[in-house]
Structures are given as C-alpha cells and as structure tokens.
N, C-alpha and C positions, 0 to 999 in steps of 0.2 A: 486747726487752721487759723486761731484767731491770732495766736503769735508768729504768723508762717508769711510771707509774702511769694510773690509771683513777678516773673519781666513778664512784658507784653512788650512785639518789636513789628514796627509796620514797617515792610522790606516795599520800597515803591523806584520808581525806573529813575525819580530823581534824588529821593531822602532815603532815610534810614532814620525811624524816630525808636527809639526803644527807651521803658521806661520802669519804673520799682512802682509797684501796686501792691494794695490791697482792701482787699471789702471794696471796688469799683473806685479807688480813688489812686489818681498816680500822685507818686510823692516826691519824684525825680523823674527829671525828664529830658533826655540828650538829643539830639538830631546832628547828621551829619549829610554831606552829599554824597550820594549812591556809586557815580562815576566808572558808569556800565562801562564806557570803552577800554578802562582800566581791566579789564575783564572778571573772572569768576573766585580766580581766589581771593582777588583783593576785593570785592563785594564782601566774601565770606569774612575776612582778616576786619575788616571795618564794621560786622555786624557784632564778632568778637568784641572788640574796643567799645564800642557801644553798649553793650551789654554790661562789657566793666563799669563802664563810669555809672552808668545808669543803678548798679549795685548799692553805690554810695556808702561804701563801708561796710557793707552787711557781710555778713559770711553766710559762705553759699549753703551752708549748710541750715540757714533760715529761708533759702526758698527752694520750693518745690518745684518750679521746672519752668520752663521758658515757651511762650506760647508766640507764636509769628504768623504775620497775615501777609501775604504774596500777590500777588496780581496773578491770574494764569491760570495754568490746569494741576491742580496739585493731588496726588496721591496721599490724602489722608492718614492713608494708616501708616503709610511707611515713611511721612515728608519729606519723598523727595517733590521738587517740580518738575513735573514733566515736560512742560513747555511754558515760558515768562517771556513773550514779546517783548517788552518793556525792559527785561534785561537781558535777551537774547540769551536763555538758559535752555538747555536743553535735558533732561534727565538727570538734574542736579540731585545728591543726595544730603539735604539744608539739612536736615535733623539729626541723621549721623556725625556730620560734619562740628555740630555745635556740642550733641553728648559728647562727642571725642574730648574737646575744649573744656566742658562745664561739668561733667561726671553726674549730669542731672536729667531728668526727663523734657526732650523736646518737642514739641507737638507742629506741625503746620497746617493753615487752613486758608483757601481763598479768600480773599481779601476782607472782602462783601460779607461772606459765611459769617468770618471773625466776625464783624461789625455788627453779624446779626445776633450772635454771643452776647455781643455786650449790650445790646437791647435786650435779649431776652432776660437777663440775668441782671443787671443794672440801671437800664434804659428802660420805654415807653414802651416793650415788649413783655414787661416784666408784668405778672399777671394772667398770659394769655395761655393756655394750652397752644392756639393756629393763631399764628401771623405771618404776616409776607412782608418781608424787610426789600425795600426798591431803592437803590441809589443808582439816582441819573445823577453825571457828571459828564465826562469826559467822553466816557463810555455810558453803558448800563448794565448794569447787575443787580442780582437778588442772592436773596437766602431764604429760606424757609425752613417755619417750623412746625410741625407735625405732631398733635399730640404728645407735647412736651417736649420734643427732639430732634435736634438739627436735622434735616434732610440732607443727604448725602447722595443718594442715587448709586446704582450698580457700579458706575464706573466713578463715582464721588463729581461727576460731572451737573449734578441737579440743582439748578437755579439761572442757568444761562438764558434769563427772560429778555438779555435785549437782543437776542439771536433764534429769537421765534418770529417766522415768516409774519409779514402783513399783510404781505405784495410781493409779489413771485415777477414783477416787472417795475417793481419800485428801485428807487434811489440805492448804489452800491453802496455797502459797509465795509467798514476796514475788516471784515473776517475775509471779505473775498465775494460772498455770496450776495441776492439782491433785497432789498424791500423787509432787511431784519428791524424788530421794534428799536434798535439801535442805533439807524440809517435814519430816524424820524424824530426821537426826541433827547439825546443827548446834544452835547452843547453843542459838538463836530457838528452830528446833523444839523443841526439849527445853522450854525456856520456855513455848512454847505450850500444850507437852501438861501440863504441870503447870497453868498458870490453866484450862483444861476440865474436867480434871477438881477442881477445886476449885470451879468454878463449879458443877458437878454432884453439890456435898457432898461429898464425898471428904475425911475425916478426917487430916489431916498437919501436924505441928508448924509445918511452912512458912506456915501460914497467921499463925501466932504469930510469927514469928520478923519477918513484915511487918506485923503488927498491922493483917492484916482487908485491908491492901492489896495486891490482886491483880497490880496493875502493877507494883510493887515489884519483885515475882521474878526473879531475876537467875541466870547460872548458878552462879554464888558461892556461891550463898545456899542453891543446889540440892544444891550440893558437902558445904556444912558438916551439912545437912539429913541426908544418907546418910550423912555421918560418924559419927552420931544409931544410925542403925540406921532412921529412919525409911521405913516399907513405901513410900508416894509415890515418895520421894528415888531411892530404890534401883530401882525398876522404872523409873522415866523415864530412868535414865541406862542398865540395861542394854537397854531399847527402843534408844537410841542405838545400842550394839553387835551387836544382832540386825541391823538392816539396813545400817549399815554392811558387814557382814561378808555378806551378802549382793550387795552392791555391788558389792564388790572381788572376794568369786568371778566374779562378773559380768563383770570387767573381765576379771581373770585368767584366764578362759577365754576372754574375745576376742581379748586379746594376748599371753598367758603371757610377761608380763615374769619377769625374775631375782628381783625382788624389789617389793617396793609398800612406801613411806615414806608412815610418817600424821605429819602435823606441826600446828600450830597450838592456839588455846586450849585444846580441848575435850581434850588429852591428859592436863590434868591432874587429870581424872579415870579415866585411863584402867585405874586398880586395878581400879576399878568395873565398866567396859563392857570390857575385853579379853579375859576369857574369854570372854563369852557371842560377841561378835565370832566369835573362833579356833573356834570350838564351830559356828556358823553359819555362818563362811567352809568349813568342814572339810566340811559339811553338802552344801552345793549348789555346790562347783568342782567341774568335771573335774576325774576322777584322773588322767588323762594330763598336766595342767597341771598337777600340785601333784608335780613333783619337787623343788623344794628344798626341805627340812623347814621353813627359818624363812624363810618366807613375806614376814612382815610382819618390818618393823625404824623404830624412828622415825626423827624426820628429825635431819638433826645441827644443824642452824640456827634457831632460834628468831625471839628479835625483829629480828634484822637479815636474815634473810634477803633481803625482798623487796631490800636497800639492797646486798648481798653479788653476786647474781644480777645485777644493775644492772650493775655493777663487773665481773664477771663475765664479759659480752657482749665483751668486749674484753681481755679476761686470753687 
C-alpha cells in the first residue's frame, strides 16, 4: 500500500470535490459545480472528469479504488443511492457506473459515515475502539464506531442521530416529521427559531442587520448578531447547545463511546453553545457512562473530510 494511492470524491448537491490521496494526505485536489438540474448523467460524466484530473498523471493502475461520500440513504454494499435529496437521485447505481469508467474498485458511503473514516483512521478518532462522530451543519448527522468498526445497521441506515424524536409536538424538520434533534440544533433550526420569533415581534438587531427581511437570516448573520451582545442571537444559538447536549448524553448512555467528535458549520459558533451543551450533557448522562472527563473533542477534518473518508475506505 505504501506505493498505491486512493481518489476520495465528496458528491454534494452543490460541489463535486474529488481528490488523489495517500497515507490521509490529498495531494491533488479538483472541485467542480454539481449542477443537479442538469440531471444524473451529467452529475455522473462530471464526477468521471473529476476523478481524471484529480489523477494528476498517475496510472490507474497505482490506485486501488475510488471511495465516495454522498449525502442520502446509500446502499453500502452495493453503491447505489437509494434516495439523495440534495440531488434528486433516486436508486442510482454510483458504483457500477464509475467501475464501468475506471476498471477499479468503487465503494460508497453516507456522507457523515465517510467523514467518520477519516476520523477514525486519520483524525481525532484515531485511537479509539467507540466514538460517535456528530456533524451539525445544515443538517445533522453521525457515524459511529463500534468496537473498531463503522456501524452500518440492517438496512446501512445507522447513525441518523438528527432524526431521533425530542418532541413528538416540537418544531417541523425537513424529513417531514416533528421535534427531530434536527429541527433544534442545525443551522436551519437555529434559522427557524429566529424568523418565529421575529415574526412574533421579538425585538433584535437581526431584523436591521436584513433590513425587514426575514428570509434573509442566515446563520452568519445569527453569529455576528451575538457577537452584538444581542438577547435573540445568544439564546437561539445556546437553544442549539441545550439539546445538542442532551442528545449526545442520549447516545452516550446507549453506547458509551470513548469519546463523541462534533464537526461541521455550526462549530463556529461554538464559544456560544459549548457550555450550555457541557452544562446539559453533565445534566442528564449516566454517571456510569461519563468516565472520561473530556467527553466531547472536535472533529480534526473540516472541509475535506467527506473527500478524506472517500480515500479512506481503501487506505
């Protein structure tokens, strides 16, 4: 393996980053725009090209196979996706499609999963027999690891931590259904809970800061707002860290992993929501669970993860 490289390709509803790794290091690194409306083969035909350049001269016959991270519900063994919101895919079959292309081993794995690949094997996972890898962003998702080994679940569906009920009468989530840890601390949520209550008069610079427009509010905008001292700003983003932190006791007493990595956008607020998180995680874990003192640690991979994880599968 030590002369062999790996792609890793993060497929997402706006990029397409794909990139030539090895030993957890990309050495080439392409990105292009996704451009769903264009529909499925030309997604496919653009992750192809991507994949080439990303090659950078190498003959295929120095890398072992091609590892991709998808937003969605993916079929593991077989990579297809079953369903990718994000690119409106329905029972796509990504893995066939690229071995036809590349004559090499494709793999695919939920976004998140990947990401937790590259933690475990590169990142701030690395070390651990149990960890629970959390990325709030946009959305929320996890991965977990089990006694050395990605968790996959029956139907490869296991880690869908931000669509575990809170509140069976709470706040809608984009799944459809009500009060998912989803609906409460990704960025959306946080968005949400700020245009309500502004709709309901609730006095906060953020209103100024979009001049009157509601839709405007981003969590940027929520960030600079608290930066303010603004009462809004500050309560919506420690709401984020109350149930978060209730979450992860949640997990942490069903699996007591070693450790739980939070990664993604919403960290960069995380001056704001980590106490109250620590404060409410402390609150409601078992104490028999909570032998390591530091609990939480973030993730070591950022924007390349999902692209890392990819690469990854085959490291």
């Amino acid at each position: 393996m030590s002369n062999k490289y790996s792609l890793g390709i993060d497929l997402g509803g706006t990029k397409i980053a794909a990139g030539l790794c090895k030993d957890g290091e990309i050495l080439k690194k392409v990105v292009f725009p996704t451009s769903v409306s264009n529909g499925t083969q030309h997604i496919l035909k653009t992750m192809v090209d991507a994949a080439k350049q990303a090659m950078d001269g190498q003959s295929i016959e120095n890398i072992v196979g091609i590892g991709i991270g998808a937003a969605g519900q993916i079929n593991s063994e077989t990579g297809d996706v079953i369903y990718s919101p994000n690119l409106n895919w329905y029972n796509v079959p990504l893995a066939a499609s690229l071995e036809k292309e590349f004559k090499i081993p494709v793999r695919v794995l939920n976004d998140v999963r990947a990401a937790t690949v590259a933690e475990q094997k590169f990142g701030n996972g690395k070390g651990y027999d149990n960890f629970a890898n959390i990325f709030v962003g946009t959305g929320v998702g996890s991965g977990f690891v089990i006694n050395g080994k990605l968790l996959n679940g029956a139907t490869n569906s296991a880690g869908e931590i931000g669509h575990v009920c809170m509140d069976p009468n709470g706040p809608l989530c984009g799944c459809g259904k009500k009060g998912c840890l989803e609906a409460y601390c990704s960025g959306t949520g946080m968005e949400n809970y700020v245009k309500n209550e502004l709709k309901k008069g609730r006095n906060s610079i953020i209103s100024d800061m979009v001049e009157g427009n509601i839709e405007l509010i981003k969590g940027p905008i929520i960030g600079k707002a608290a930066e303010q001292g603004d009462e809004l700003a500050l309560k919506a983003i420690k709401r984020v860290g109350y149930y978060l932190g209730i979450g992860i006791a949640n997990v942490h007493t069903l699996i007591n992993p070693d450790v739980v990595l939070i990664g993604g956008g919403m960290t960069a607020l995380k001056s704001y929501f980590m106490p109250t998180l620590l404060e409410t995680m402390n609150t409601y874990i078992l104490p028999v669970a909570a032998k390591n003192k530091q609990l939480i640690k973030e993730a070591k991979f950022e924007n390349d993860a999902v692209l890392l994880g990819g690469a990854a599968i085959f490291a």
